[in-house]
PDB file of N, CA, C, O and CB in Angstrom:
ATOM      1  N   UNK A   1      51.932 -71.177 -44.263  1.00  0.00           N
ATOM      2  CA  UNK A   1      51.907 -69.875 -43.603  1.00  0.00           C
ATOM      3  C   UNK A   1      53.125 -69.776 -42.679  1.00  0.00           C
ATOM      4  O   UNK A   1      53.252 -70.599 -41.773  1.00  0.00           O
ATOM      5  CB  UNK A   1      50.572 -69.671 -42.803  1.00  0.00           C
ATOM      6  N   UNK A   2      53.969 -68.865 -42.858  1.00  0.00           N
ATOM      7  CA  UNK A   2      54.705 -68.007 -41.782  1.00  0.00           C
ATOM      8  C   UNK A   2      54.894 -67.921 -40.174  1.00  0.00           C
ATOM      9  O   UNK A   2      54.526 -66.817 -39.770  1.00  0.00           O
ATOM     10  CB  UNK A   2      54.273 -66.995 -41.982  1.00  0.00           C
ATOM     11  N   UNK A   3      55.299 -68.657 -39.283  1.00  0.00           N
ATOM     12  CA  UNK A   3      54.999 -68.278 -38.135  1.00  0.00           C
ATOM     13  C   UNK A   3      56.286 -67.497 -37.588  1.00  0.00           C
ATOM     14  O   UNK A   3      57.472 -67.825 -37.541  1.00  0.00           O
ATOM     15  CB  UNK A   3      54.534 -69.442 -37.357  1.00  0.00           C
ATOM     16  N   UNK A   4      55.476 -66.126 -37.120  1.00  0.00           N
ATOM     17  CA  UNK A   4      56.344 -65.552 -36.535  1.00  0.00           C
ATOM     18  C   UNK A   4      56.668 -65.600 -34.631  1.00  0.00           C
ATOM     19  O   UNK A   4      55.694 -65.248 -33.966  1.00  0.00           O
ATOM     20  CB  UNK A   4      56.008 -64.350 -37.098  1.00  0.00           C
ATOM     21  N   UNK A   5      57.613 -65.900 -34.038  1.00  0.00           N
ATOM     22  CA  UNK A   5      58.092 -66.138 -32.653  1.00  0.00           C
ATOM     23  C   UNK A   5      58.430 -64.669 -32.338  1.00  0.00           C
ATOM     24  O   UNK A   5      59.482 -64.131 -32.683  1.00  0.00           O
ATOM     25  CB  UNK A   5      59.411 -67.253 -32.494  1.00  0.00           C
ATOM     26  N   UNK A   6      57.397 -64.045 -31.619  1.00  0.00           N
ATOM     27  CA  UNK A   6      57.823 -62.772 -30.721  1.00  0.00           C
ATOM     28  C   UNK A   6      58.057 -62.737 -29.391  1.00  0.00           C
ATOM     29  O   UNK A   6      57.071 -63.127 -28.766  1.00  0.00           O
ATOM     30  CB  UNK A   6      56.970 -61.860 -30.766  1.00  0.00           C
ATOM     31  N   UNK A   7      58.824 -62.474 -28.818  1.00  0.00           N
ATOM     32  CA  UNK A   7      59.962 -62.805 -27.247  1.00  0.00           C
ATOM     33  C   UNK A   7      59.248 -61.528 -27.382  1.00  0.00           C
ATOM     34  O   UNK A   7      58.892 -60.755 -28.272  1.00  0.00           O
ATOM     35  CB  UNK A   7      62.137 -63.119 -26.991  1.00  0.00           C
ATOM     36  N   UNK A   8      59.181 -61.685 -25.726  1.00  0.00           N
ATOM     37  CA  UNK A   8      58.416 -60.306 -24.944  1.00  0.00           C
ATOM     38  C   UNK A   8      59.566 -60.855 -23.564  1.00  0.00           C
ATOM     39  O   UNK A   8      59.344 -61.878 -22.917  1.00  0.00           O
ATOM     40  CB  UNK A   8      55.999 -60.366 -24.566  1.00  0.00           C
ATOM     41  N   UNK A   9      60.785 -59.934 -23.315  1.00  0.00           N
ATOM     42  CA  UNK A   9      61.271 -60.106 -22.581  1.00  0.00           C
ATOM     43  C   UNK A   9      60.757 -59.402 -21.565  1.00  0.00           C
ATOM     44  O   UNK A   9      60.620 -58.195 -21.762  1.00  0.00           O
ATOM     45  CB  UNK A   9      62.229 -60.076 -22.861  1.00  0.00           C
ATOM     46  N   UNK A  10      60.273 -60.066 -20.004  1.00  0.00           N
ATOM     47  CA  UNK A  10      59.592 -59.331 -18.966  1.00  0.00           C
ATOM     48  C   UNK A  10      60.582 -59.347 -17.928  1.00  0.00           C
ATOM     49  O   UNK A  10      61.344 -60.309 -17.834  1.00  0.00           O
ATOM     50  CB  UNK A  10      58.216 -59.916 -18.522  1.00  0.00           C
ATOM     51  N   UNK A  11      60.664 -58.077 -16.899  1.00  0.00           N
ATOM     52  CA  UNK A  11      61.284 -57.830 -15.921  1.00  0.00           C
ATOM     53  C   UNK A  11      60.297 -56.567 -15.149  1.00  0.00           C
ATOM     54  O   UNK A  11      60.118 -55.442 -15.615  1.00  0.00           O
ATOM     55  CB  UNK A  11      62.778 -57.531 -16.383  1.00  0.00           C
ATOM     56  N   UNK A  12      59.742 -57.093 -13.879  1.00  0.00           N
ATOM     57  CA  UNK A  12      59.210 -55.950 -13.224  1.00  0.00           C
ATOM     58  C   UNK A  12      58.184 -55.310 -13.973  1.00  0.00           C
ATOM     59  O   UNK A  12      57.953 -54.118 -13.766  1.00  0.00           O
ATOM     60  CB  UNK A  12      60.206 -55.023 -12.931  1.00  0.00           C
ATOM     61  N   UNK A  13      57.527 -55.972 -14.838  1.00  0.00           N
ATOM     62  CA  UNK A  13      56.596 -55.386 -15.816  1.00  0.00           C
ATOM     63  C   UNK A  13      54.902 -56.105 -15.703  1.00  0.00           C
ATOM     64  O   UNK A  13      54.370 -56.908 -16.470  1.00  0.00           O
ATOM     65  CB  UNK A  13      57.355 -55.690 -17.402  1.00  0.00           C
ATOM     66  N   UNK A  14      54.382 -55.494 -14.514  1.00  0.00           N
ATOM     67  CA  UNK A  14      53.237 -55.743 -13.576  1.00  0.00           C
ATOM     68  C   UNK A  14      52.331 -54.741 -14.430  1.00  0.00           C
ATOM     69  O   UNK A  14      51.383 -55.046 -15.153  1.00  0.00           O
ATOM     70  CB  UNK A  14      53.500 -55.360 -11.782  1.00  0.00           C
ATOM     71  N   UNK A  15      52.751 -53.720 -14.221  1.00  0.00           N
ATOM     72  CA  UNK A  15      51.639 -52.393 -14.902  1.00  0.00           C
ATOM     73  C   UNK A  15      51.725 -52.269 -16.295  1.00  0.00           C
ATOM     74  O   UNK A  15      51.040 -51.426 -16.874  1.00  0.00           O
ATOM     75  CB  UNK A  15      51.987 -50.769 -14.387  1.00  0.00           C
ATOM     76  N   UNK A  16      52.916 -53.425 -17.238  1.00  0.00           N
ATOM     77  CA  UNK A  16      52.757 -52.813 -18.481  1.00  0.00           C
ATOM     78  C   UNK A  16      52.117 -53.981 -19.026  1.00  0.00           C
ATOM     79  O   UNK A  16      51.223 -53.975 -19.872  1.00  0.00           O
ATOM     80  CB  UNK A  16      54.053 -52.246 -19.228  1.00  0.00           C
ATOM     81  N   UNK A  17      52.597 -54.897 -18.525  1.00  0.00           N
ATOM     82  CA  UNK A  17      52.318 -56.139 -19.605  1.00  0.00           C
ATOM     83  C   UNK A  17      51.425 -56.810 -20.042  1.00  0.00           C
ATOM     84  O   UNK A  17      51.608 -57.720 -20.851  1.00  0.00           O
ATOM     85  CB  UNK A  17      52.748 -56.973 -19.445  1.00  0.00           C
ATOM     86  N   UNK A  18      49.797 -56.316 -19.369  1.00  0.00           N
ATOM     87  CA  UNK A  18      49.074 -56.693 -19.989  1.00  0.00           C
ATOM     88  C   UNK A  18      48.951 -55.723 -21.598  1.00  0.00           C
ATOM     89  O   UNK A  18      48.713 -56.105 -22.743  1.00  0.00           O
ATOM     90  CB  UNK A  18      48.026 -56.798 -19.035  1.00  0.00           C
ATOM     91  N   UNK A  19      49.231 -54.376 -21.035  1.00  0.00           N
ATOM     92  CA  UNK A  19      48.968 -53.459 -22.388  1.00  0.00           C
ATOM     93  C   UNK A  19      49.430 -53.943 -23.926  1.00  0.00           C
ATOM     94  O   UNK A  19      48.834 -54.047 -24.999  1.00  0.00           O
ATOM     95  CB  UNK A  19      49.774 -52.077 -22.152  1.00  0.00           C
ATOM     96  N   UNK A  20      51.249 -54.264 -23.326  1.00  0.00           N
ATOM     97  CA  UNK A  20      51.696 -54.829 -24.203  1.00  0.00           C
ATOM     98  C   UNK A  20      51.175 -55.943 -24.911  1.00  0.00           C
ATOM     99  O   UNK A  20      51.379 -55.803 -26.117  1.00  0.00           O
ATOM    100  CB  UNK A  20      52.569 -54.998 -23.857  1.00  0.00           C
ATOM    101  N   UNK A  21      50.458 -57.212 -24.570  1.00  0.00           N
ATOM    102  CA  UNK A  21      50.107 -58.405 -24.999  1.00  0.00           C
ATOM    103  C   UNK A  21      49.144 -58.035 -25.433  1.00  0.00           C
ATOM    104  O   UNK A  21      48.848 -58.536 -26.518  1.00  0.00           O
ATOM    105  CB  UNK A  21      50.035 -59.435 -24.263  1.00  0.00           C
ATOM    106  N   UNK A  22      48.266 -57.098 -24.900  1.00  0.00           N
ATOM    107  CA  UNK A  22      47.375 -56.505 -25.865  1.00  0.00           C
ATOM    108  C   UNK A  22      47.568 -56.114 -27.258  1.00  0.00           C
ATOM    109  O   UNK A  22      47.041 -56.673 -28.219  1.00  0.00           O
ATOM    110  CB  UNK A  22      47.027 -55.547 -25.391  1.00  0.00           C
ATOM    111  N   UNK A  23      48.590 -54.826 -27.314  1.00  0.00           N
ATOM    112  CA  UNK A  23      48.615 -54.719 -28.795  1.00  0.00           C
ATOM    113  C   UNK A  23      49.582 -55.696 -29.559  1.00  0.00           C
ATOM    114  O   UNK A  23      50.034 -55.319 -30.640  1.00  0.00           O
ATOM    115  CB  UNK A  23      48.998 -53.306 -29.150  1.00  0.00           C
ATOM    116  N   UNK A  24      49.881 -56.770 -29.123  1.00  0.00           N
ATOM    117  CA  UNK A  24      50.490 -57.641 -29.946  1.00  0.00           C
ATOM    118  C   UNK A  24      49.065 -58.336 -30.562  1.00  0.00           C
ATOM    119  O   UNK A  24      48.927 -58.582 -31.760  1.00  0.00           O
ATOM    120  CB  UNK A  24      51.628 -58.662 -29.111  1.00  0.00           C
ATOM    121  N   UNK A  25      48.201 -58.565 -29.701  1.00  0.00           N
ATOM    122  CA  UNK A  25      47.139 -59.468 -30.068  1.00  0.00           C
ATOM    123  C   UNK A  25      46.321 -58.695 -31.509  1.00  0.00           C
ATOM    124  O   UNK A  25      45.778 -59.361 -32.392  1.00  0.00           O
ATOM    125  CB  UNK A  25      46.055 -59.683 -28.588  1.00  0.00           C
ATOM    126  N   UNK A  26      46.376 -57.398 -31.496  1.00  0.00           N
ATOM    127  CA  UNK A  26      45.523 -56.600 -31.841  1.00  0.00           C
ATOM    128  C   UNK A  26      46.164 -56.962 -33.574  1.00  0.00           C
ATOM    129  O   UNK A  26      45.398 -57.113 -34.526  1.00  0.00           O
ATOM    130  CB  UNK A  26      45.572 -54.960 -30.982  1.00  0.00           C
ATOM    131  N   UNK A  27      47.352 -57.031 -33.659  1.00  0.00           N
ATOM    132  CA  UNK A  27      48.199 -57.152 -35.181  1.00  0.00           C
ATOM    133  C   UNK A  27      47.401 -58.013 -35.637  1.00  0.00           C
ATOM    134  O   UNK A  27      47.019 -59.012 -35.030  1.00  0.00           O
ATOM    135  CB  UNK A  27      49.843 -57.687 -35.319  1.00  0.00           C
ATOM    136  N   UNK A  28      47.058 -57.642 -36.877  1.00  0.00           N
ATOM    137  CA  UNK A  28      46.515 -58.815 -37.944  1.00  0.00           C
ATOM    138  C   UNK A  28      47.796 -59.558 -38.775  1.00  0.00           C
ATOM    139  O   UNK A  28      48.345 -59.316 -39.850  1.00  0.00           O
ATOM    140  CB  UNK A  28      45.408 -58.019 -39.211  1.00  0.00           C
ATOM    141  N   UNK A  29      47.959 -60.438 -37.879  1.00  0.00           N
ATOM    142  CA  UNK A  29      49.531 -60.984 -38.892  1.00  0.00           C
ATOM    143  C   UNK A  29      49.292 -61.899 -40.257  1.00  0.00           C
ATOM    144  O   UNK A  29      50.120 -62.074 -41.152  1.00  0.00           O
ATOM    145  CB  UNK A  29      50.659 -62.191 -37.816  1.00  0.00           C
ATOM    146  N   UNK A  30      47.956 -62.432 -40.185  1.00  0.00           N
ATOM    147  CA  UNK A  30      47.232 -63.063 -41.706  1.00  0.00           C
ATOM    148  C   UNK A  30      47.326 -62.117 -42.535  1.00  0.00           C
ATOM    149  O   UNK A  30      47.890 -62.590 -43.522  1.00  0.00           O
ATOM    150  CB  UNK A  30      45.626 -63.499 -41.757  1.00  0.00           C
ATOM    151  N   UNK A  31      47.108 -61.103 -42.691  1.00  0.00           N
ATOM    152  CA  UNK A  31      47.093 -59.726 -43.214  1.00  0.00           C
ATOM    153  C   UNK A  31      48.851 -59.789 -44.230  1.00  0.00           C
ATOM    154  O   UNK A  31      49.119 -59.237 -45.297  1.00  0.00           O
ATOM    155  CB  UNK A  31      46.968 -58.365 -41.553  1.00  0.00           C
ATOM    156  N   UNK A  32      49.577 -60.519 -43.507  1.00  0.00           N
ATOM    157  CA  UNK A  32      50.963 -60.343 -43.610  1.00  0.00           C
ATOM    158  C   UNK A  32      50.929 -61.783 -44.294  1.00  0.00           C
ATOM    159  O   UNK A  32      51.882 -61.648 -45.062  1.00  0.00           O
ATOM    160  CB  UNK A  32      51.925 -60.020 -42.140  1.00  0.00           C
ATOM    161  N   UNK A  33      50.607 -62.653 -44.444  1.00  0.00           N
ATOM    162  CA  UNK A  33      50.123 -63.978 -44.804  1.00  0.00           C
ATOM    163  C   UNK A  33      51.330 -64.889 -43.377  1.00  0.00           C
ATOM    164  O   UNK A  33      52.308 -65.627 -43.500  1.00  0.00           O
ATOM    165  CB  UNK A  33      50.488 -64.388 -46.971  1.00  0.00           C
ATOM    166  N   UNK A  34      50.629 -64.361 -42.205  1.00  0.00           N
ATOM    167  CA  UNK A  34      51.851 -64.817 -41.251  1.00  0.00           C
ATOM    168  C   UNK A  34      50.436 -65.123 -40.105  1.00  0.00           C
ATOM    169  O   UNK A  34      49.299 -64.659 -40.173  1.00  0.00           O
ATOM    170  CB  UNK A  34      53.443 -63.308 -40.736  1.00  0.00           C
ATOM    171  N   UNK A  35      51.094 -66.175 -38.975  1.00  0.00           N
ATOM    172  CA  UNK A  35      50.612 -65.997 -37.713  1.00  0.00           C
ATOM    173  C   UNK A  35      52.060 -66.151 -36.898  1.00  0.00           C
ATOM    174  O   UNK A  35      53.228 -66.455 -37.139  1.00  0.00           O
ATOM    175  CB  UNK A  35      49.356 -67.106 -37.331  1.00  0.00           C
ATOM    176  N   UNK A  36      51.316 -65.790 -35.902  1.00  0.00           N
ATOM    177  CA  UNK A  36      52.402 -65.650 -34.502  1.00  0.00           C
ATOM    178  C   UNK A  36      52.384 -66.517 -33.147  1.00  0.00           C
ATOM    179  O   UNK A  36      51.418 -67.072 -32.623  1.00  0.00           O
ATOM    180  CB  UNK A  36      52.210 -64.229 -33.892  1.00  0.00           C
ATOM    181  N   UNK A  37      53.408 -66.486 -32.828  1.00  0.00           N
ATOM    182  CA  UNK A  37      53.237 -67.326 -31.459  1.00  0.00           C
ATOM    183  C   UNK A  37      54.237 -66.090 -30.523  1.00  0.00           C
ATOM    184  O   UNK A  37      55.023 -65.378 -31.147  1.00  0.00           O
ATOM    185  CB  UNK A  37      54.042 -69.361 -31.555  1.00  0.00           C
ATOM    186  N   UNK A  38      54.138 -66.003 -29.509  1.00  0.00           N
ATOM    187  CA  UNK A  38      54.181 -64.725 -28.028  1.00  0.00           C
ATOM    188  C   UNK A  38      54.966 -65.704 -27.348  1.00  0.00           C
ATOM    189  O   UNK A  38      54.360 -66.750 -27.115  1.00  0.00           O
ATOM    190  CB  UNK A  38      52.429 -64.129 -26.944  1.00  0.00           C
ATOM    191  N   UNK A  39      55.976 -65.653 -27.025  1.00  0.00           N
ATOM    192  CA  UNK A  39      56.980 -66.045 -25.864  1.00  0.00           C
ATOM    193  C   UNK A  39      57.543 -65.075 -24.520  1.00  0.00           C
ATOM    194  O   UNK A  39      58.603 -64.452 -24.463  1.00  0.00           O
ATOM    195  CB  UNK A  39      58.209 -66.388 -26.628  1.00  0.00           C
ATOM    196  N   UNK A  40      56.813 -65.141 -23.816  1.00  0.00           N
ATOM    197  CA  UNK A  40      56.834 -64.445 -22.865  1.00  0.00           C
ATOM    198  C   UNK A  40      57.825 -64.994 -21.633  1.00  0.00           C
ATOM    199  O   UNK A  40      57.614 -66.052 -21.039  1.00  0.00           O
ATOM    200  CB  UNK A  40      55.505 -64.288 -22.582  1.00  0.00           C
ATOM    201  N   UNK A  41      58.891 -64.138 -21.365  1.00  0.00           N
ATOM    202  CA  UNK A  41      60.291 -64.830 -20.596  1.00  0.00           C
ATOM    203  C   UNK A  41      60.074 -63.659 -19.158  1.00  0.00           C
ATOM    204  O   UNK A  41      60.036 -62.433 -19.266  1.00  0.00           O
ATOM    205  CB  UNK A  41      62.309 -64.585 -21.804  1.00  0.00           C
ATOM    206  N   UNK A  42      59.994 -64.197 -18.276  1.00  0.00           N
ATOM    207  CA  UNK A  42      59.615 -63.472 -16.824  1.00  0.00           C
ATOM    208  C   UNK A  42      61.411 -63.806 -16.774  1.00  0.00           C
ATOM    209  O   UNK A  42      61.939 -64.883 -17.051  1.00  0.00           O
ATOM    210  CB  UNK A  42      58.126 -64.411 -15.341  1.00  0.00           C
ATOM    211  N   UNK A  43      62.043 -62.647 -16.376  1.00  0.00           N
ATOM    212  CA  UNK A  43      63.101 -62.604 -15.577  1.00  0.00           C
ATOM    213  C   UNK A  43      63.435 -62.402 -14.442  1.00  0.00           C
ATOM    214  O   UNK A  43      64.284 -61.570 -14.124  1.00  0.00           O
ATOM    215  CB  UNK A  43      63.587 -62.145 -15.853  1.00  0.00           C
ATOM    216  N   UNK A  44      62.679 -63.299 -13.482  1.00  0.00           N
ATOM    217  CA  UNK A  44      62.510 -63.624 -12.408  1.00  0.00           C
ATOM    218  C   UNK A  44      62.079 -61.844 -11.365  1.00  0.00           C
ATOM    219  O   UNK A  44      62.659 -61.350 -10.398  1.00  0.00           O
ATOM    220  CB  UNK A  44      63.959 -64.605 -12.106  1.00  0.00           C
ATOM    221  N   UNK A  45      60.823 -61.349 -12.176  1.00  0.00           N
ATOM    222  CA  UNK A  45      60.558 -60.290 -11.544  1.00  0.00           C
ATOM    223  C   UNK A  45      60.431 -60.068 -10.286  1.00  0.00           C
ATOM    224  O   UNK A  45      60.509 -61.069  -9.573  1.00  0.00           O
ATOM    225  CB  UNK A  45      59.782 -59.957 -11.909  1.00  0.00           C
ATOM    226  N   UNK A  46      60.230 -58.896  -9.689  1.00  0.00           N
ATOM    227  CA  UNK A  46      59.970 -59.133  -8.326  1.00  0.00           C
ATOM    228  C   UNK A  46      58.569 -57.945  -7.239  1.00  0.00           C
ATOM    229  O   UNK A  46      58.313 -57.619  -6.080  1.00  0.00           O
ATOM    230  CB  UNK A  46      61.672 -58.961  -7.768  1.00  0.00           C
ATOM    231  N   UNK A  47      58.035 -57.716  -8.785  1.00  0.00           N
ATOM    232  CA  UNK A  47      56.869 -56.774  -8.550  1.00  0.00           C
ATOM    233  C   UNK A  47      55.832 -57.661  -8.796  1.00  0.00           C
ATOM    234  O   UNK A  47      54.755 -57.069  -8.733  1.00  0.00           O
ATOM    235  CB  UNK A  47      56.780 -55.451  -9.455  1.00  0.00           C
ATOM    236  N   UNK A  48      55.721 -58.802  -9.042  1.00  0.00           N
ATOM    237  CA  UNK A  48      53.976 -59.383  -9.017  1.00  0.00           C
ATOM    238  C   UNK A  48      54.101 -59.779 -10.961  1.00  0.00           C
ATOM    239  O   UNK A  48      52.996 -60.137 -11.369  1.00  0.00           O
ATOM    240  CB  UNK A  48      52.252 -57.524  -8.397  1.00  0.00           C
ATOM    241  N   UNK A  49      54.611 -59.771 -11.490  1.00  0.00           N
ATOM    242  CA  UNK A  49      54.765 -59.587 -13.043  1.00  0.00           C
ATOM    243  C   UNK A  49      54.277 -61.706 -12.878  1.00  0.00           C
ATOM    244  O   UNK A  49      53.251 -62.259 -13.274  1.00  0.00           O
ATOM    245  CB  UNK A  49      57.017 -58.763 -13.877  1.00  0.00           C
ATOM    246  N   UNK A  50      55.193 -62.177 -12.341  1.00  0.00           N
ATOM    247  CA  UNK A  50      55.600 -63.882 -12.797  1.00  0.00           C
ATOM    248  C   UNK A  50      53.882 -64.138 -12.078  1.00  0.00           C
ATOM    249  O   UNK A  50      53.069 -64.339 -12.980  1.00  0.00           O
ATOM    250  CB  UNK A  50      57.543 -64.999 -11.676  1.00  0.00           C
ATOM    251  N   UNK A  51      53.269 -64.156 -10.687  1.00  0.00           N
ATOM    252  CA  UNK A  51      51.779 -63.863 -10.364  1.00  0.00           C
ATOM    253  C   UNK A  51      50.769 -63.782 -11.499  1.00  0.00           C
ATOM    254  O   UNK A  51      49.955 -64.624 -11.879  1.00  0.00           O
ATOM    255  CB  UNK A  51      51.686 -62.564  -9.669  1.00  0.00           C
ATOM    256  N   UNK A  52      51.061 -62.402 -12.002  1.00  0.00           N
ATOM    257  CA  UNK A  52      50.005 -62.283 -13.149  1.00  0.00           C
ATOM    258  C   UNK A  52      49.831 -63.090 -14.203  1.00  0.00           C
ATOM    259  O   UNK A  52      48.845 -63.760 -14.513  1.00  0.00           O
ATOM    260  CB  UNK A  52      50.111 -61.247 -13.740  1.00  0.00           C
ATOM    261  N   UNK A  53      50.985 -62.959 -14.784  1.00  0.00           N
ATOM    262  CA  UNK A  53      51.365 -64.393 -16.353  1.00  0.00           C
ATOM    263  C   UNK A  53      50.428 -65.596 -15.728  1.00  0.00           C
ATOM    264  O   UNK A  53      49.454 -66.143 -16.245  1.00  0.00           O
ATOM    265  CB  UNK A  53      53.710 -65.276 -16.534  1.00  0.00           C
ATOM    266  N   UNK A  54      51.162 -65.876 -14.193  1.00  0.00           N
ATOM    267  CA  UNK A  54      50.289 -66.938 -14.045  1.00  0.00           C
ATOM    268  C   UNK A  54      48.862 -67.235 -14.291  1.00  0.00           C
ATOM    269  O   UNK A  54      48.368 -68.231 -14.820  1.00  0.00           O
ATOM    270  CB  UNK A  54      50.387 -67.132 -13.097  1.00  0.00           C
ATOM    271  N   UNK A  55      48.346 -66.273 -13.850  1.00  0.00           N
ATOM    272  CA  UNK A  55      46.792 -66.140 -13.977  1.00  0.00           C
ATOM    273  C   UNK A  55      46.533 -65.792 -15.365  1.00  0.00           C
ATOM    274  O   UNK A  55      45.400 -65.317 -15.452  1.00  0.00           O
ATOM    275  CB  UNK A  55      46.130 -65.016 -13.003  1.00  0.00           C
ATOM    276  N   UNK A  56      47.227 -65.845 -16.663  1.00  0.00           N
ATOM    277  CA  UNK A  56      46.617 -65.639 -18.095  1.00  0.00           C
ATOM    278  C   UNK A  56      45.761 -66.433 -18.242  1.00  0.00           C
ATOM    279  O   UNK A  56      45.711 -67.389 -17.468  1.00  0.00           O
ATOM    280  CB  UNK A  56      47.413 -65.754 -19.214  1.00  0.00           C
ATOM    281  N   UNK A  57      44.908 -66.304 -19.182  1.00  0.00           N
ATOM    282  CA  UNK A  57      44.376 -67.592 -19.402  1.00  0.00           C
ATOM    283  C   UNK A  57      45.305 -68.878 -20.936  1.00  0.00           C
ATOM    284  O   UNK A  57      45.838 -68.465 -21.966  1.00  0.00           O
ATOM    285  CB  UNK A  57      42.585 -67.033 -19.792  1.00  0.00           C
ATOM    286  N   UNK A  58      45.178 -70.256 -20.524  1.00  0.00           N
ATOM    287  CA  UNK A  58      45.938 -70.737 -21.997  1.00  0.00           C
ATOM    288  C   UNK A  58      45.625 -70.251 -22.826  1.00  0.00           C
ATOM    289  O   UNK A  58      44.445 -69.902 -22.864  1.00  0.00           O
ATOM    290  CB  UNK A  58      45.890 -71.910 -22.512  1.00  0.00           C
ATOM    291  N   UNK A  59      46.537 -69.950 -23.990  1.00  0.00           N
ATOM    292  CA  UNK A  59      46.325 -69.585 -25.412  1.00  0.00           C
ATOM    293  C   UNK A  59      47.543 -70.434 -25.790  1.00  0.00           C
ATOM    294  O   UNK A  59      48.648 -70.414 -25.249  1.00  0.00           O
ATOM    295  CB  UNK A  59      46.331 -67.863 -25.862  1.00  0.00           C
ATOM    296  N   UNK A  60      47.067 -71.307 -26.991  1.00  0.00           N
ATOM    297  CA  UNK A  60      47.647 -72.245 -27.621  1.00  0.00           C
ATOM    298  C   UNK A  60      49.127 -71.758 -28.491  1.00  0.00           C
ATOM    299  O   UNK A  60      50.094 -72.445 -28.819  1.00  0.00           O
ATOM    300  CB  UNK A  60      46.522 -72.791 -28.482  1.00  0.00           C
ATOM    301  N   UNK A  61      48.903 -70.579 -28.657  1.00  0.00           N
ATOM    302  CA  UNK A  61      50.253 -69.843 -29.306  1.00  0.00           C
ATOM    303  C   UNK A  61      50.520 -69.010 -28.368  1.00  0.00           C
ATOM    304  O   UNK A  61      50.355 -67.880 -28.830  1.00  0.00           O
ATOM    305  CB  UNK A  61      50.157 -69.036 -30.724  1.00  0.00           C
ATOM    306  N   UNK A  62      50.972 -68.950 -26.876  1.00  0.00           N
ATOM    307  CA  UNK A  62      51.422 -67.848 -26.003  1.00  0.00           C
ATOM    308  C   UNK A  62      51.737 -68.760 -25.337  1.00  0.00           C
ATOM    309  O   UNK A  62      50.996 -69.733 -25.196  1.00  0.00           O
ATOM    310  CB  UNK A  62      50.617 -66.715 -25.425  1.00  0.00           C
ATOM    311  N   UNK A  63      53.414 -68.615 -24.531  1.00  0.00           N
ATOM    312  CA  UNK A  63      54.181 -69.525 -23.954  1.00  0.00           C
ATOM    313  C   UNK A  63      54.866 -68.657 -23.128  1.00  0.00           C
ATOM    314  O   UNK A  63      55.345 -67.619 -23.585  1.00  0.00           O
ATOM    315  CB  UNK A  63      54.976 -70.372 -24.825  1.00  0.00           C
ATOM    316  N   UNK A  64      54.990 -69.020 -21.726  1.00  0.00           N
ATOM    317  CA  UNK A  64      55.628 -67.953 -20.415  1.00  0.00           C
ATOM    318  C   UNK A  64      56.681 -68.911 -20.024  1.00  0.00           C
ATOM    319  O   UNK A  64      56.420 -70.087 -19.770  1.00  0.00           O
ATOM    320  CB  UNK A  64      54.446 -67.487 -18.872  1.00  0.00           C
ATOM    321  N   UNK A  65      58.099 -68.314 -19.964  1.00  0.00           N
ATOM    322  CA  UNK A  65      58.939 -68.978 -19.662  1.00  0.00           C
ATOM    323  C   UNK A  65      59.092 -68.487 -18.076  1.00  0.00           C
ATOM    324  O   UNK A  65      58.093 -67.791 -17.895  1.00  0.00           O
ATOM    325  CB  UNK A  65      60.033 -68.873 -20.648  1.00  0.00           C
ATOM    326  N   UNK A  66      59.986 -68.521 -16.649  1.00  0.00           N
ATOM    327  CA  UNK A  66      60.322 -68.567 -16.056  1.00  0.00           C
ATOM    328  C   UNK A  66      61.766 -68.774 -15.642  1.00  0.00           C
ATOM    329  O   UNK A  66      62.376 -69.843 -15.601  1.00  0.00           O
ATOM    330  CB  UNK A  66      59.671 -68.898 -15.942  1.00  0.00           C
ATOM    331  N   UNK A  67      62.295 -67.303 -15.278  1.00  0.00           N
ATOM    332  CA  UNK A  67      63.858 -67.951 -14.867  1.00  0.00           C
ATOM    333  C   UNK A  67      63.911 -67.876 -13.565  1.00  0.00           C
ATOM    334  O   UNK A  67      63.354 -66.917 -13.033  1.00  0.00           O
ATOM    335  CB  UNK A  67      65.225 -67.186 -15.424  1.00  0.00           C
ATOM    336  N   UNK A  68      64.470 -68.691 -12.891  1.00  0.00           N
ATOM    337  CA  UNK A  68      64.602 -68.432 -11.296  1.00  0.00           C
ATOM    338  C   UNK A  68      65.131 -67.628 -10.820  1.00  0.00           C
ATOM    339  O   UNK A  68      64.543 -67.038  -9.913  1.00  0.00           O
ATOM    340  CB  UNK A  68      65.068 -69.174 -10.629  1.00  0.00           C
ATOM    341  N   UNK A  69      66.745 -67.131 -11.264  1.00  0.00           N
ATOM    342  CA  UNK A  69      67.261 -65.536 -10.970  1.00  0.00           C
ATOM    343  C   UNK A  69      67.347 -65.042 -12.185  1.00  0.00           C
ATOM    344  O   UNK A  69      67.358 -65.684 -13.235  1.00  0.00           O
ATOM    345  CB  UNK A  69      68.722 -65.278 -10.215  1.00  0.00           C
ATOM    346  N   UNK A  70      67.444 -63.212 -11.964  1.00  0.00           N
ATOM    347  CA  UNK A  70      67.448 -62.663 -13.023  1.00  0.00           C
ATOM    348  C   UNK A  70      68.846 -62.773 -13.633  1.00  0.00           C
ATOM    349  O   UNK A  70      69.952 -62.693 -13.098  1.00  0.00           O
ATOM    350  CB  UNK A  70      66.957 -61.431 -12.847  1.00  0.00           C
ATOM    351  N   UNK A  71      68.473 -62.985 -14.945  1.00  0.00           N
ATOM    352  CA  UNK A  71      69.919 -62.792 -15.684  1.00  0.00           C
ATOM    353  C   UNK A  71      70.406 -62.030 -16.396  1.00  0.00           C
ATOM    354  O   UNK A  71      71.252 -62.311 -17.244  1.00  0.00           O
ATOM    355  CB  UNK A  71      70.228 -63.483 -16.306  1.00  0.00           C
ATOM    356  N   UNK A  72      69.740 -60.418 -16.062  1.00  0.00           N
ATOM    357  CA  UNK A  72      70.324 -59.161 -16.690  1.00  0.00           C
ATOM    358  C   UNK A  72      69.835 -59.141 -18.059  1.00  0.00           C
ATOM    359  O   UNK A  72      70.154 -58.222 -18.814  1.00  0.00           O
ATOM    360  CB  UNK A  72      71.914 -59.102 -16.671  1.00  0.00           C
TER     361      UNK A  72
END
């Protein structure tokens, strides 16, 4: 099977990003004969965004990166 790597580049994205991870979750990617893994890159937000990620719960295919300053 297929694994697809989707980058969810985050910046200041407190109010969206759960929505977003939502409808990523929602894709049936077996459907596609694929699964996925979610890479989630905080660019060193500064609205509460890097906070929240924190508090996700683990999911074995969802990975939050952290940059210390933003790098545009």
């Amino acid at each position: 099977m297929t694994t697809l790597s989707i980058i969810v580049p985050a910046y200041n994205e407190k109010h969206t990003i759960g929505e977003i991870l939502s409808k990523i979750e929602r894709v049936d990617f077996a459907a596609f004969g694929a699964s996925a893994e979610i890479i989630i890159i905080d660019d060193a937000s500064q609205d509460g965004t890097r906070e929240l990620l924190q508090k996700l719960p683990a999911q074995p295919h969802v990975s939050v990166l952290y940059h210390k300053h933003n790098r545009g």
